[in-house]
N, C-alpha and C positions, 0 to 999 in steps of 0.2 A: 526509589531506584528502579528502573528499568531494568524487566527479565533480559535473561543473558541466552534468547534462543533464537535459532535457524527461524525463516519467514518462508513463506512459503508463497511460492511465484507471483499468486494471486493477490495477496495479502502486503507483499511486498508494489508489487504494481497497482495498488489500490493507494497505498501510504502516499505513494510519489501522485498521484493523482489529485490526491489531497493538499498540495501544499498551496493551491486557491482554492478559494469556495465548488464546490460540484455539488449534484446532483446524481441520482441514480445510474440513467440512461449516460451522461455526460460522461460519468466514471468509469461505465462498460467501452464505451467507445477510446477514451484513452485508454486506456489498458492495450487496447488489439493494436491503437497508433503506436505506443511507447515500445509493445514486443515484437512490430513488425505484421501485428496477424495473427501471432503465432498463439496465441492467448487473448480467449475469447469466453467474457463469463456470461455463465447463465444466471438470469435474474436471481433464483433462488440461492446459487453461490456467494454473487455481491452480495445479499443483504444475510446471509448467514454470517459473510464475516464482516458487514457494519456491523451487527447485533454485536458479534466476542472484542470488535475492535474499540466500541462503546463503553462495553464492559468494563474492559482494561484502562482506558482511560488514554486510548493514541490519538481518537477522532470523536471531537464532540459533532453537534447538530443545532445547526445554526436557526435560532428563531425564526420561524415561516415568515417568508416576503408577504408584505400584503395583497390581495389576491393569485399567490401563487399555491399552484399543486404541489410543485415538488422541492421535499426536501432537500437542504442545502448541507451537507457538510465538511467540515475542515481539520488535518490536521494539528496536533497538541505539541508541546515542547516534549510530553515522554514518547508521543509517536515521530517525531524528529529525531528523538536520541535511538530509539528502533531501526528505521533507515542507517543512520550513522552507522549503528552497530552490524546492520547487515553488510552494508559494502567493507566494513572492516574484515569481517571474517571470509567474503568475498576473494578480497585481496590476497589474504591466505592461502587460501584452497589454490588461488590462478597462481600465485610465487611457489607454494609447494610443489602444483605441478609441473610446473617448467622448470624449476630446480631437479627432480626425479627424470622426467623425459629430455632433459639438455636441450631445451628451445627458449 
């Protein structure tokens, strides 16, 4: 079963990044296309949260191409049910609000 928690910009725009094969640099760069800019990870960011996101079991690592440098990875059905879960409680929070502010 997949944890039931909030994602965090970075970690959430890494997920979606994930849903074809990438690479490091690959994943930095969409992130800043997906948020506009507006979100822009530093090396040691991305691969702190490949390391927890590994961990957990959202995004495995894809067996090294043969003579390639950099790793490739993708994500998992429990890192797809993660996404899902975020844009669900998403939805919430934007109906909650516009229900409270009358927009």
């Amino acid at each position: 079963m997949a944890e039931n928690i909030a994602l965090t910009e970075a970690v959430y725009y890494i997920l979606l990044s994930l849903t074809k094969p990438n690479h490091g640099y690959g994943i930095m760069q969409n992130v800043s296309k997906l948020s506009g800019g507006r979100v822009n990870l530093a090396a040691g960011t991305l691969y702190g949260a490949i390391t927890t996101m590994l961990e957990r079991g959202w995004i495995t690592a894809l067996p090294d191409a043969e003579n390639s440098r950099k790793k490739e990875y993708l994500i998992t059905p429990k890192g797809k049910i993660m996404i899902e879960n975020e844009l669900a409680r998403l939805r919430e929070l934007i109906k909650s609000g516009e229900e409270v502010m009358g927009v």
